[in-house]
TORKOL-4160 file (C-alpha; in steps of 0.2 Angstrom, whole numbers, padded with zeros to 4 digits, m for minus):
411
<pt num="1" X="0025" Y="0195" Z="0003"/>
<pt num="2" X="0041" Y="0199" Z="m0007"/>
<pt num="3" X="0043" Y="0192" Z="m0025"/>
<pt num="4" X="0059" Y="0182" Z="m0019"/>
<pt num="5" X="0047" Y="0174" Z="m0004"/>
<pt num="6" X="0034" Y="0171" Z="m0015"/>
<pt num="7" X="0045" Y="0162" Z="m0028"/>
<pt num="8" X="0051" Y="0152" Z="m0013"/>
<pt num="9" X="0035" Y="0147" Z="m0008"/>
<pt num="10" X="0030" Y="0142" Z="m0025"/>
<pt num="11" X="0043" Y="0129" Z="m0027"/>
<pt num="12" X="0041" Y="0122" Z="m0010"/>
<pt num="13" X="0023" Y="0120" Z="m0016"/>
<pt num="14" X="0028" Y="0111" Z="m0031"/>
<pt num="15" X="0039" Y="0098" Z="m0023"/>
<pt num="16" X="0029" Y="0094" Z="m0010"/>
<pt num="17" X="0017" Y="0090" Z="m0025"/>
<pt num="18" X="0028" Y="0081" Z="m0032"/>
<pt num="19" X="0034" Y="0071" Z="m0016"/>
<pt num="20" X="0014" Y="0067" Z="m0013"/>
<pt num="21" X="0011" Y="0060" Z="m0031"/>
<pt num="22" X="0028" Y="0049" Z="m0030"/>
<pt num="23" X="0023" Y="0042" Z="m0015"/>
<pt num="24" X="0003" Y="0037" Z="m0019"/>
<pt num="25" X="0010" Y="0030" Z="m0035"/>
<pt num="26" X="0024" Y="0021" Z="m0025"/>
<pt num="27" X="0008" Y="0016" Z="m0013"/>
<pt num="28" X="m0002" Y="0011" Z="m0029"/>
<pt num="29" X="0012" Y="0000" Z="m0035"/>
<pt num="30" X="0013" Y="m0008" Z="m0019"/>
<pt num="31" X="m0005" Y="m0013" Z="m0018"/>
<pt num="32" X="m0004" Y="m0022" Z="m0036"/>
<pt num="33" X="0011" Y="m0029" Z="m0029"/>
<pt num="34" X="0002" Y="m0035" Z="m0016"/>
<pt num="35" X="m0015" Y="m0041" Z="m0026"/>
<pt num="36" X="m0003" Y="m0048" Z="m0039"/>
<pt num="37" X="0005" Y="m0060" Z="m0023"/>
<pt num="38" X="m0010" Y="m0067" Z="m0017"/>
<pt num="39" X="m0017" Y="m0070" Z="m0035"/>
<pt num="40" X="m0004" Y="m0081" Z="m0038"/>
<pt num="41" X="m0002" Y="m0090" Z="m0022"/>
<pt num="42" X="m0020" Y="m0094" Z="m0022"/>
<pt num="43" X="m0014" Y="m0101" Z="m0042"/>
<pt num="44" X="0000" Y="m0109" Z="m0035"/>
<pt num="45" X="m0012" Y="m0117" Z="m0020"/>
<pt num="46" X="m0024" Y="m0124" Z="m0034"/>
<pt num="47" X="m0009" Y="m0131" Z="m0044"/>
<pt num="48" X="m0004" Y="m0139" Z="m0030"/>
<pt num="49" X="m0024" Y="m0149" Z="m0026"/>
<pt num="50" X="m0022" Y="m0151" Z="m0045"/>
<pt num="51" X="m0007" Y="m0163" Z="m0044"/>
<pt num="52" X="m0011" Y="m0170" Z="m0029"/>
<pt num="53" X="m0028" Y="m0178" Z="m0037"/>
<pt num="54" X="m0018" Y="m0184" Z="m0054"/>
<pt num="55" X="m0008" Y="m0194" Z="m0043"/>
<pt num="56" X="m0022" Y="m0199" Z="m0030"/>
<pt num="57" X="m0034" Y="m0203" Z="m0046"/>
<pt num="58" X="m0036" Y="m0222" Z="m0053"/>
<pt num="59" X="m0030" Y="m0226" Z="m0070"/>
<pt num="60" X="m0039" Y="m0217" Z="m0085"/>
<pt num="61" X="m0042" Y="m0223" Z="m0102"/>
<pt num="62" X="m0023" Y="m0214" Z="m0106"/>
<pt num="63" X="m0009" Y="m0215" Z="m0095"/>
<pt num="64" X="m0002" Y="m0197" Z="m0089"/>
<pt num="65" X="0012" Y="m0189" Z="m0101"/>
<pt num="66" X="0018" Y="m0173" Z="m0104"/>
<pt num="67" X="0002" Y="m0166" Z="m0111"/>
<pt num="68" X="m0005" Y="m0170" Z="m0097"/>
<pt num="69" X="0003" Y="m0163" Z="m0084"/>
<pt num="70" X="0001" Y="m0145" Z="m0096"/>
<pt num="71" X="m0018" Y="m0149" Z="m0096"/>
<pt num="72" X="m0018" Y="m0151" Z="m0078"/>
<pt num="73" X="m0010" Y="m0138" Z="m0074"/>
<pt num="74" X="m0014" Y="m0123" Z="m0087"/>
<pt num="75" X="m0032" Y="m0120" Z="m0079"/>
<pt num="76" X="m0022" Y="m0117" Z="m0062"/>
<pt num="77" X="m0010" Y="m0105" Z="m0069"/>
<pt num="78" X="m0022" Y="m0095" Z="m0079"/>
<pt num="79" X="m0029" Y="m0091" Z="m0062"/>
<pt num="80" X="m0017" Y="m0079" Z="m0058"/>
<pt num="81" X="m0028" Y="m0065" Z="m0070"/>
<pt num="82" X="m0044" Y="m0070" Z="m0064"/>
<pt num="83" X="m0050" Y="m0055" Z="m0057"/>
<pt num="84" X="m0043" Y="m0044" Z="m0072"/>
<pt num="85" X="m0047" Y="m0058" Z="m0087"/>
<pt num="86" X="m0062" Y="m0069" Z="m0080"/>
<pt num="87" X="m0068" Y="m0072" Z="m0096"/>
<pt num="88" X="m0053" Y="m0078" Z="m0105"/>
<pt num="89" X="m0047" Y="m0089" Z="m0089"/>
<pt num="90" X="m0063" Y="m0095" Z="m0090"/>
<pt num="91" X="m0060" Y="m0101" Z="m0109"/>
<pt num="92" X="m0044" Y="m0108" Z="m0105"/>
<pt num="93" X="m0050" Y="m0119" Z="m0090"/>
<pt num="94" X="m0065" Y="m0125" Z="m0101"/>
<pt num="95" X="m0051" Y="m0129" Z="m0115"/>
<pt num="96" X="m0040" Y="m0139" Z="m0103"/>
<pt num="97" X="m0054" Y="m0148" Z="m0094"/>
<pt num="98" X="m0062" Y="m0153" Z="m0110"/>
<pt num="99" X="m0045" Y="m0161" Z="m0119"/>
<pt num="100" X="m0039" Y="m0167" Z="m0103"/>
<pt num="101" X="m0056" Y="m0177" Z="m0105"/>
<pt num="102" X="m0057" Y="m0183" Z="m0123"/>
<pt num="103" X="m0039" Y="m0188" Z="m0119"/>
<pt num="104" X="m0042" Y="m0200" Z="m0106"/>
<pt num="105" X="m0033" Y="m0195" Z="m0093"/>
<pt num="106" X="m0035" Y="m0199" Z="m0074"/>
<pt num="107" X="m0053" Y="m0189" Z="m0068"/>
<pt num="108" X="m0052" Y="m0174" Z="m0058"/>
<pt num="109" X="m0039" Y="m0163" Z="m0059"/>
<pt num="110" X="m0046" Y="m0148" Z="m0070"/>
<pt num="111" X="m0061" Y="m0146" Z="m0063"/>
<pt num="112" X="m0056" Y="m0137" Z="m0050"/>
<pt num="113" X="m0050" Y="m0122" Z="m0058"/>
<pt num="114" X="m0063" Y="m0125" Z="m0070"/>
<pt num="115" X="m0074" Y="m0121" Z="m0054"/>
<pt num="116" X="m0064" Y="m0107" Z="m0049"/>
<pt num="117" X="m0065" Y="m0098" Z="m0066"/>
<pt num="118" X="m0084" Y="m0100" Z="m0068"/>
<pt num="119" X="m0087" Y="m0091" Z="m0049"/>
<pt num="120" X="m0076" Y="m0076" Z="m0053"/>
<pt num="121" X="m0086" Y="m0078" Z="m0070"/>
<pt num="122" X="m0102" Y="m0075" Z="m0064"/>
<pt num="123" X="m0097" Y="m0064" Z="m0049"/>
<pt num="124" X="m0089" Y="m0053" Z="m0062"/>
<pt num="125" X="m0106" Y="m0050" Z="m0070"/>
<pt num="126" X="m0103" Y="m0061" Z="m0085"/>
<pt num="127" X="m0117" Y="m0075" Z="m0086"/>
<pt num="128" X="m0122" Y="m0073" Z="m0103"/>
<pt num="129" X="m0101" Y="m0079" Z="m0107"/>
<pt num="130" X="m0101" Y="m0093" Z="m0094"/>
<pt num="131" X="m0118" Y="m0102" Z="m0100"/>
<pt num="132" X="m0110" Y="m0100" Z="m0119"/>
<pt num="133" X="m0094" Y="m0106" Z="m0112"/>
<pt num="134" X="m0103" Y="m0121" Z="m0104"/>
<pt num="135" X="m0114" Y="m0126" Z="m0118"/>
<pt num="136" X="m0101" Y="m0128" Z="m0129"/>
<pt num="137" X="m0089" Y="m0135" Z="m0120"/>
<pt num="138" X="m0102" Y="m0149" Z="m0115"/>
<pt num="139" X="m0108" Y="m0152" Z="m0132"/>
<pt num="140" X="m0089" Y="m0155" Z="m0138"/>
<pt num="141" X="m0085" Y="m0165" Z="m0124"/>
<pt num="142" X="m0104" Y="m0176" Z="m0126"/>
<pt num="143" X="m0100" Y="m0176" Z="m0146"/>
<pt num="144" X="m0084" Y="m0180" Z="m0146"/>
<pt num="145" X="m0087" Y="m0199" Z="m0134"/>
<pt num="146" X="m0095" Y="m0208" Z="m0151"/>
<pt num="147" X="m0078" Y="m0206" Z="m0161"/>
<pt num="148" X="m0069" Y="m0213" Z="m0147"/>
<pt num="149" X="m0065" Y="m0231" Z="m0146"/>
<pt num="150" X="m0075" Y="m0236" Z="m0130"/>
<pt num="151" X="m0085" Y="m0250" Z="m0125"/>
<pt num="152" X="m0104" Y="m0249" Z="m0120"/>
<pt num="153" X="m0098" Y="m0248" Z="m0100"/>
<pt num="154" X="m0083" Y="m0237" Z="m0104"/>
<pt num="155" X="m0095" Y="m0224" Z="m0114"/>
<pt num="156" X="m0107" Y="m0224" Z="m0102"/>
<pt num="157" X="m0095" Y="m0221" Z="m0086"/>
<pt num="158" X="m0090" Y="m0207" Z="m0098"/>
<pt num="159" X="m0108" Y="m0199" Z="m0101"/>
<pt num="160" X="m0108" Y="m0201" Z="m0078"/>
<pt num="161" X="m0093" Y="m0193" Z="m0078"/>
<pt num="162" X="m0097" Y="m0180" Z="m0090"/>
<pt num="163" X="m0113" Y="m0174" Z="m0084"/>
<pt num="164" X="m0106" Y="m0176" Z="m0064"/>
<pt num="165" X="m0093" Y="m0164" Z="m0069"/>
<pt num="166" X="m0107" Y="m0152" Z="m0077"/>
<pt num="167" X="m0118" Y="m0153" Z="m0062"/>
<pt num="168" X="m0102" Y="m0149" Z="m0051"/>
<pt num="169" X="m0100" Y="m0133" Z="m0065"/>
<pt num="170" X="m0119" Y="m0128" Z="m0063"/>
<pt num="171" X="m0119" Y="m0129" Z="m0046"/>
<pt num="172" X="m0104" Y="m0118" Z="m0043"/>
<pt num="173" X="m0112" Y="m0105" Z="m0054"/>
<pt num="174" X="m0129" Y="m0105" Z="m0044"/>
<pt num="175" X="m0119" Y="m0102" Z="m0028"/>
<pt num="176" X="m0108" Y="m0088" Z="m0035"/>
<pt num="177" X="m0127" Y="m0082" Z="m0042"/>
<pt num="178" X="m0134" Y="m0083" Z="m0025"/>
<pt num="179" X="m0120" Y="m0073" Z="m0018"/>
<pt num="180" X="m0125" Y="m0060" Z="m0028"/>
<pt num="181" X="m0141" Y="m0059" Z="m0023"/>
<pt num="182" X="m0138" Y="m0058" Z="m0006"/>
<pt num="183" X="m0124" Y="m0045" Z="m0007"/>
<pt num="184" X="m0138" Y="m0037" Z="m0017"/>
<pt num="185" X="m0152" Y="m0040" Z="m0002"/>
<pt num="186" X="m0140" Y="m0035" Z="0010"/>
<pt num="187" X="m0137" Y="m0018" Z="0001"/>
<pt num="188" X="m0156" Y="m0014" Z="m0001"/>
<pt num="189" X="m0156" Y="m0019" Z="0020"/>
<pt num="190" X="m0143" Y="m0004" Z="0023"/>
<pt num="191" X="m0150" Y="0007" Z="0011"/>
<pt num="192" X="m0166" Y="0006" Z="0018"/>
<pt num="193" X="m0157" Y="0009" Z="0037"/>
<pt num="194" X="m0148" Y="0026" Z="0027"/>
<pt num="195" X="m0165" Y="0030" Z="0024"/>
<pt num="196" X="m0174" Y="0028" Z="0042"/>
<pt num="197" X="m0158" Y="0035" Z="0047"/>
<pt num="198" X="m0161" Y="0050" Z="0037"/>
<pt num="199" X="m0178" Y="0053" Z="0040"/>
<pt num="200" X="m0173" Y="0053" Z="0058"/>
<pt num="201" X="m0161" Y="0064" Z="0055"/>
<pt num="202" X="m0173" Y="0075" Z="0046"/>
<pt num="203" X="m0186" Y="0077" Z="0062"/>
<pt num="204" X="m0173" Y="0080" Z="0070"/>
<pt num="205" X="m0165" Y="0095" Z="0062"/>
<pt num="206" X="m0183" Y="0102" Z="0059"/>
<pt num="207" X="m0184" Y="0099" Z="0079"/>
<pt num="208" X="m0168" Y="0109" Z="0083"/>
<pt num="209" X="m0173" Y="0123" Z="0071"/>
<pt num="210" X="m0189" Y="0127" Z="0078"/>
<pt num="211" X="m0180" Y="0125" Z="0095"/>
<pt num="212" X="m0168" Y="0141" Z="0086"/>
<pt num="213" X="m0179" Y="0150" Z="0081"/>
<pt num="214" X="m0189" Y="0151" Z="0096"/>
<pt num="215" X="m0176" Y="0154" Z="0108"/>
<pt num="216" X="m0164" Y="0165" Z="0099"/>
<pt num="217" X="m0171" Y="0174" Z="0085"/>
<pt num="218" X="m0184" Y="0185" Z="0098"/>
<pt num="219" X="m0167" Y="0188" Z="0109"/>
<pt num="220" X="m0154" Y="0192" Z="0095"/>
<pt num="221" X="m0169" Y="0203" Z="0089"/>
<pt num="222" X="m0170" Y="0213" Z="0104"/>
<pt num="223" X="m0152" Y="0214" Z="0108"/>
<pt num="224" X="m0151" Y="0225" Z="0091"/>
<pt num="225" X="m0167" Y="0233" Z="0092"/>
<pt num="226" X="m0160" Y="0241" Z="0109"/>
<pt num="227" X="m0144" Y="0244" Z="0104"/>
<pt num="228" X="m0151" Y="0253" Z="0087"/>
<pt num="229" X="m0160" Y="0265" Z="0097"/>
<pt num="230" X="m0146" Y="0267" Z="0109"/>
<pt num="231" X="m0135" Y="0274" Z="0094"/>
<pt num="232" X="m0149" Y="0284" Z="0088"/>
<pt num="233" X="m0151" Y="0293" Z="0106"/>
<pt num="234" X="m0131" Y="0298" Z="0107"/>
<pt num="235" X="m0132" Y="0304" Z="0088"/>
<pt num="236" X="m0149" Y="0312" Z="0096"/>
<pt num="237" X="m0139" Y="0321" Z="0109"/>
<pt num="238" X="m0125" Y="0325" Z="0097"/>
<pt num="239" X="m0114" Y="0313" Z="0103"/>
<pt num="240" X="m0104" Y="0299" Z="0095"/>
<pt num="241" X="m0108" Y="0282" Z="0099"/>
<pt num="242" X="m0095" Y="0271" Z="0108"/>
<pt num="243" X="m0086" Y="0259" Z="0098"/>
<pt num="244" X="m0092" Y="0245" Z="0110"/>
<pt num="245" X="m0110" Y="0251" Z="0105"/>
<pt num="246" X="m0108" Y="0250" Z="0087"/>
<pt num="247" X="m0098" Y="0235" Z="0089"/>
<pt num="248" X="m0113" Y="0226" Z="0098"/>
<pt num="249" X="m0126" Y="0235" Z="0085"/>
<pt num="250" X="m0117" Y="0226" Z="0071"/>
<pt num="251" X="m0113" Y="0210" Z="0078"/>
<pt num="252" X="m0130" Y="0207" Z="0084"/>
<pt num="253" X="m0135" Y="0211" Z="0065"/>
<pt num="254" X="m0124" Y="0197" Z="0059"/>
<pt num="255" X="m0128" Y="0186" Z="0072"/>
<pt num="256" X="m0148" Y="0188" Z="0067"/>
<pt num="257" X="m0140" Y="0185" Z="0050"/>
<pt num="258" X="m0132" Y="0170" Z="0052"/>
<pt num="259" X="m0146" Y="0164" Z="0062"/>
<pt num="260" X="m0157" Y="0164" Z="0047"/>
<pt num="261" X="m0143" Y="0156" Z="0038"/>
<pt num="262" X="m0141" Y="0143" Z="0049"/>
<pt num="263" X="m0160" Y="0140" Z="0050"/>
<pt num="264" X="m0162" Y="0140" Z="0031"/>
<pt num="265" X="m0148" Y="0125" Z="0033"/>
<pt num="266" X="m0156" Y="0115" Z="0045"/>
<pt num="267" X="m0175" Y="0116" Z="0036"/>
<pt num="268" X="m0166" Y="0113" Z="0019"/>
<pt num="269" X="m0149" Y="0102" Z="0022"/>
<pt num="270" X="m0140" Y="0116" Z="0013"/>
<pt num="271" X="m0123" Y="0122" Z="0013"/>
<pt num="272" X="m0123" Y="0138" Z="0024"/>
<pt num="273" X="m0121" Y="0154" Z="0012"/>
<pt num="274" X="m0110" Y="0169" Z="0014"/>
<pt num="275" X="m0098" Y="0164" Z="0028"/>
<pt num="276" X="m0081" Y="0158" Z="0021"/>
<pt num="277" X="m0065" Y="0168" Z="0024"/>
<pt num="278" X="m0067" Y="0181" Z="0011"/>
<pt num="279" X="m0076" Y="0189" Z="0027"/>
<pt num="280" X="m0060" Y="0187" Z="0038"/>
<pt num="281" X="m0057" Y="0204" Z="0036"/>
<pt num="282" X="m0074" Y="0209" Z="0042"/>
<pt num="283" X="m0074" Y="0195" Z="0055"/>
<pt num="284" X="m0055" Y="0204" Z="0062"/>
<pt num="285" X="m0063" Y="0221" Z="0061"/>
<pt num="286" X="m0078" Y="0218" Z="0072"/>
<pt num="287" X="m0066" Y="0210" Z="0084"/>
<pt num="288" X="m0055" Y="0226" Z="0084"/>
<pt num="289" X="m0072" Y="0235" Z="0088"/>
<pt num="290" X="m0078" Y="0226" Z="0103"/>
<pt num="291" X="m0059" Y="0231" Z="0108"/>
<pt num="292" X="m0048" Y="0214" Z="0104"/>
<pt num="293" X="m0034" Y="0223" Z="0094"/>
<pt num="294" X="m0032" Y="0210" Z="0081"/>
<pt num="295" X="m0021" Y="0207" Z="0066"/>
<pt num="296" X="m0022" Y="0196" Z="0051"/>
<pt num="297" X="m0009" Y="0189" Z="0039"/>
<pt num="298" X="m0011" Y="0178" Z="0024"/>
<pt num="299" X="0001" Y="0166" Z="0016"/>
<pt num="300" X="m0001" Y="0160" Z="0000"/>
<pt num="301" X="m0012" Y="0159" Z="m0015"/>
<pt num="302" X="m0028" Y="0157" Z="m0011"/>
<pt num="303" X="m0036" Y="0142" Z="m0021"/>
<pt num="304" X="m0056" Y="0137" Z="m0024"/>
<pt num="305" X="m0059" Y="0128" Z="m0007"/>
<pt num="306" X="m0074" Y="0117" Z="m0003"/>
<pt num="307" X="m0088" Y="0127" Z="0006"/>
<pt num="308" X="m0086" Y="0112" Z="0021"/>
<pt num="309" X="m0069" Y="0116" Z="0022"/>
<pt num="310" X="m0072" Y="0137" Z="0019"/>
<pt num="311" X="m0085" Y="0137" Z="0033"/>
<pt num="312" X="m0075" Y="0127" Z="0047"/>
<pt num="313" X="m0060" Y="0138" Z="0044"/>
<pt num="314" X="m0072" Y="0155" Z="0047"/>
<pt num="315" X="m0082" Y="0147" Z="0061"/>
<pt num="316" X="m0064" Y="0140" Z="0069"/>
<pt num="317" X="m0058" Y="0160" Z="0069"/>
<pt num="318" X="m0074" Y="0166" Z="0074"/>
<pt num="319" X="m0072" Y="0157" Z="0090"/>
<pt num="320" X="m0055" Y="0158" Z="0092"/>
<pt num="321" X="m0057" Y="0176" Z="0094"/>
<pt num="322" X="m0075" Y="0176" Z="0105"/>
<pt num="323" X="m0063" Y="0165" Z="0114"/>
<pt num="324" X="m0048" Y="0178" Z="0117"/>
<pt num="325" X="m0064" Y="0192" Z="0120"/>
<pt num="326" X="m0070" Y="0182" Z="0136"/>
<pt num="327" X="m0056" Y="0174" Z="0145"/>
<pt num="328" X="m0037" Y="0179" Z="0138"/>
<pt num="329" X="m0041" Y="0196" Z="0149"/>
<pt num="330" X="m0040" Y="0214" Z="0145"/>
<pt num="331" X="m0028" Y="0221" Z="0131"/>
<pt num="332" X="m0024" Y="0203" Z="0124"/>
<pt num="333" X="m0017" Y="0206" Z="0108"/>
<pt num="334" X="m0022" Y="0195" Z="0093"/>
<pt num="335" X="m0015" Y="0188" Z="0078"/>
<pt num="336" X="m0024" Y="0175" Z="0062"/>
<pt num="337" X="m0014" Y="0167" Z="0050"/>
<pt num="338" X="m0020" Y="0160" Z="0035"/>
<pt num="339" X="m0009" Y="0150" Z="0025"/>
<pt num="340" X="m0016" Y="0142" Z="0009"/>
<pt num="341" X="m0006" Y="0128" Z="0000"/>
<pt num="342" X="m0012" Y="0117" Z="m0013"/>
<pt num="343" X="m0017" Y="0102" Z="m0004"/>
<pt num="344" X="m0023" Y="0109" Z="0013"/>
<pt num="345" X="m0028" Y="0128" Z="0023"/>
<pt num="346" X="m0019" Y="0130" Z="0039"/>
<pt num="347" X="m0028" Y="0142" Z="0053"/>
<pt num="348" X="m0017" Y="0147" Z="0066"/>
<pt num="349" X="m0024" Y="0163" Z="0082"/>
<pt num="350" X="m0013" Y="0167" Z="0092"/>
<pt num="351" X="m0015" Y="0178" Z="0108"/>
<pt num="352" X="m0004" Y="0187" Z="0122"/>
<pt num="353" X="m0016" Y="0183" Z="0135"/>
<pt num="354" X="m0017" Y="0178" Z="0152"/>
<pt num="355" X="m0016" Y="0157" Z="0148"/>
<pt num="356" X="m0004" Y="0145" Z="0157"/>
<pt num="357" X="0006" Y="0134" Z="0150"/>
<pt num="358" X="0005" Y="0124" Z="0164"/>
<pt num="359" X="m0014" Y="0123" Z="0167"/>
<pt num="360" X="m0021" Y="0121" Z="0152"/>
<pt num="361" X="m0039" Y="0126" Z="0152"/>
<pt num="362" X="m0054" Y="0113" Z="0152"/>
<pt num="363" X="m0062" Y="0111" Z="0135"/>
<pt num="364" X="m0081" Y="0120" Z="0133"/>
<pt num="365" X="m0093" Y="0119" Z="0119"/>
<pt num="366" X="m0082" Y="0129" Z="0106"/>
<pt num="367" X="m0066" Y="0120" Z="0108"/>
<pt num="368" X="m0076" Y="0103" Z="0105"/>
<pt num="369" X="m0086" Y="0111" Z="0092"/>
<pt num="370" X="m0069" Y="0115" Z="0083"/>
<pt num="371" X="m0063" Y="0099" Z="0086"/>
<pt num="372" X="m0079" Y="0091" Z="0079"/>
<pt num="373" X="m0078" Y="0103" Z="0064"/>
<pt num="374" X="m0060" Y="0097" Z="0061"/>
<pt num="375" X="m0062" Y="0081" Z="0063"/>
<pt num="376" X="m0076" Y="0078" Z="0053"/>
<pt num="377" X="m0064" Y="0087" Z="0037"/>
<pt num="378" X="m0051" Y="0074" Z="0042"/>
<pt num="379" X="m0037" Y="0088" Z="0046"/>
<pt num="380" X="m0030" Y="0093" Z="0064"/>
<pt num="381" X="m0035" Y="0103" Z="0076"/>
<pt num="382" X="m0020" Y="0111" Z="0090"/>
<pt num="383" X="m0026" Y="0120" Z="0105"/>
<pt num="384" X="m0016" Y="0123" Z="0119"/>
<pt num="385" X="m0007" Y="0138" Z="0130"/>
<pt num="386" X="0008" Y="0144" Z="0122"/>
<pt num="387" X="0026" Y="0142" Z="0131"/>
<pt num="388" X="0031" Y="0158" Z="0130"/>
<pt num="389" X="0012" Y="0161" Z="0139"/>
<pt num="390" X="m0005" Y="0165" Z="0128"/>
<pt num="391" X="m0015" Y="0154" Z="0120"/>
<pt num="392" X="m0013" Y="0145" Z="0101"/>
<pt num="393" X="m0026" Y="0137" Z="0090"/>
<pt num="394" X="m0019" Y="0131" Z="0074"/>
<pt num="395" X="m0030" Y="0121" Z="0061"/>
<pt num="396" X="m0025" Y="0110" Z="0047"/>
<pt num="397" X="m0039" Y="0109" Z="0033"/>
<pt num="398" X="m0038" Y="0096" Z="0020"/>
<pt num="399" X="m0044" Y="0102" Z="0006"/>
<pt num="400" X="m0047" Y="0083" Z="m0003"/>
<pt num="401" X="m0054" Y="0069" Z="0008"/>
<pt num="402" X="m0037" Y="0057" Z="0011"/>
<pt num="403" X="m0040" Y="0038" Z="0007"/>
<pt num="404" X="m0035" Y="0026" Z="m0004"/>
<pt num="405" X="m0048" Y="0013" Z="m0014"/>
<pt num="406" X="m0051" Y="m0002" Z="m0004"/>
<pt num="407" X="m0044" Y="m0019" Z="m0012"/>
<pt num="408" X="m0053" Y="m0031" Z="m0022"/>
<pt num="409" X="m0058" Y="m0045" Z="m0012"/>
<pt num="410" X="m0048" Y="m0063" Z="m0016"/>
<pt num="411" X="m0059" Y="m0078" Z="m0021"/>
């Protein structure tokens, strides 16, 4: 790649990073958008049930003024930070609730954010605050009723009222506490499942690997055993071994290789060593040796890639190319291109070989298996004849795992 290329491919790199990082923060503003919407309708609903039982409510001690309608209605409208200030909106509905009380006012109308603050309270993970919160804010309302000027039956319809509208507080909090504790049983349930899961999974793999071994292991073992001593008895007979020959001798090495590789993955749950593409080069040269002429270019700056995302990259030209070796027909030529950007690795094999465009092939196990592979990275897997006739498998590797964090739930 010429210097003038490679700047070129540098800058379209950096804009498309920059173009990736506008948009997810564009995407991030829109979901705070969206969070900060239904906060404050859910403020503006409560306001609303908040007005409606100052005007439903009998007479108080005090008729309604403009203090009033600011007590009632504060609570309501510190609800719009809830989730980010529990504790502070809790302070501030305790506040309006208890001088909407020692005022007199119509009953009612601020315990309902009141109860609204003390859930978010408590689900928040802030019970030592709320029970501080509540103890105060009953001992001021309960100390403050002998310095007003009430009757016997006026006090003690005041006490009732006081204590009904701390049981309604205590009883909101045990229910948002008992959510907890079931969000916490039903976490313990699915963790346990993971595990049974798991151990299943476990036997399982142990199953297949024993399975492995005893099937393939003796025949792979044999296959280079026979092909060793076949290149021994042409060096023997001072002649040089065909290049099918070696090609099959070092294959079926790196095959029983790759074997116990995969064995050691299955017993362990280990990453798989040693096969990533800095053996694409190897990989292309045994292919040229069984007789696929094959080429390889590379676009790119290669950068640190996850071992998943390494290993399905090798494994999807390793099978791209058995593929081209068995059915694209005699002579087929070959090309792999590997081009590295910084958010993703795209695989692409091309081939000249006998495929038609308009019957395209039925999948087997090692097209599925790279579909699985892909799929499983979250990228995109293309396979499919060519127009101009031959067969194309193109890969698109991620090289982070796309998503974007799940919301916080509304109360």
């Amino acid at each position: 790649m010429t210097a003038a290329a490679q700047t070129d491919a540098n800058s379209e790199h950096t804009v498309l990073r920059y173009l990736a990082t506008a948009i997810e923060d564009g995407r991030e503003t829109a979901r705070d958008a969206r969070a900060y919407a239904r906060d404050a309708g859910f403020a503006a609903a409560v306001a609303l049930a908040c007005v409606g039982t100052m005007l439903l409510a009998p007479d108080g001690r005090t008729g309604f003024d403009a203090l009033a309608w600011v007590l009632g209605t504060a609570g309501s409208a510190a609800l719009v930070a809830r989730h980010r200030f529990p504790r502070a909106v809790l302070v501030v509905a305790a506040l309006a609730m208890v001088v909407y009380q020692l005022r007199g006012y119509p009953d009612g109308s601020p315990v309902l954010p009141m109860l609204v603050a003390v859930y978010r309270c408590i689900r928040g993970g802030h019970r030592a605050f709320f029970v501080v919160t509540a103890v105060l804010s009953l001992t001021v309302s309960l100390g403050s009723l002998p310095l007003l000027p009430l009757g016997d039956d006026a006090l003690r319809a005041a006490l009732e009222k006081r204590f009904l509208t701390f049981g309604w507080v205590v009883a909101c909090a045990m229910g948002a506490a008992m959510r907890i504790q079931h969000e916490a049983m039903l976490a313990q349930a699915e963790e346990r499942a993971a595990e049974n899961a798991q151990r299943s999974a476990d036997e399982e793999r142990l199953r297949i690997a024993r399975e492995l071994h005893d099937t393939l292991t003796h025949s792979i073992s044999v296959i280079k055993v026979q092909a060793g001593v076949a290149v021994h008895l042409s060096k023997k007979r001072g002649e040089e071994p065909t290049p099918a020959l070696l090609a099959i001798q070092e294959a079926s090495g790196d095959a029983a290789r790759e074997l116990r590789s995969t064995l050691h993955v299955l017993r362990n749950a280990d990453g798989a060593e040693g096969v990533g593409l800095e053996k694409l080069a190897e990989l292309v040269e045994r292919a040229r040796g069984s007789g696929v002429p094959a080429t390889v270019a590379v676009a790119g700056e290669r950068p640190v890639l996850p071992a998943e995302v390494d290993r399905a990259a090798y494994r999807i030209v390793q099978e791209s190319l058995t593929n081209v070796a068995r059915h694209a027909g005699p002579a087929a030529a070959v090309g792999v291109h590997v081009s590295y950007a910084p958010d993703r690795v795209v695989v692409q094999v091309d081939d000249d070989g006998a495929a038609d465009p308009g019957a395209p092939p039925e999948p087997g196990i090692g097209l599925t298996g790279m579909r699985e592979r892909v799929a499983a990275l979250g990228g995109e897997l293309h396979a499919a004849p060519r127009p101009e006739g031959g067969f194309r498998v193109r890969a698109e590797l991620p090289l982070r795992p796309a998503g974007e964090p799940a919301a916080e739930a509304a109360t």
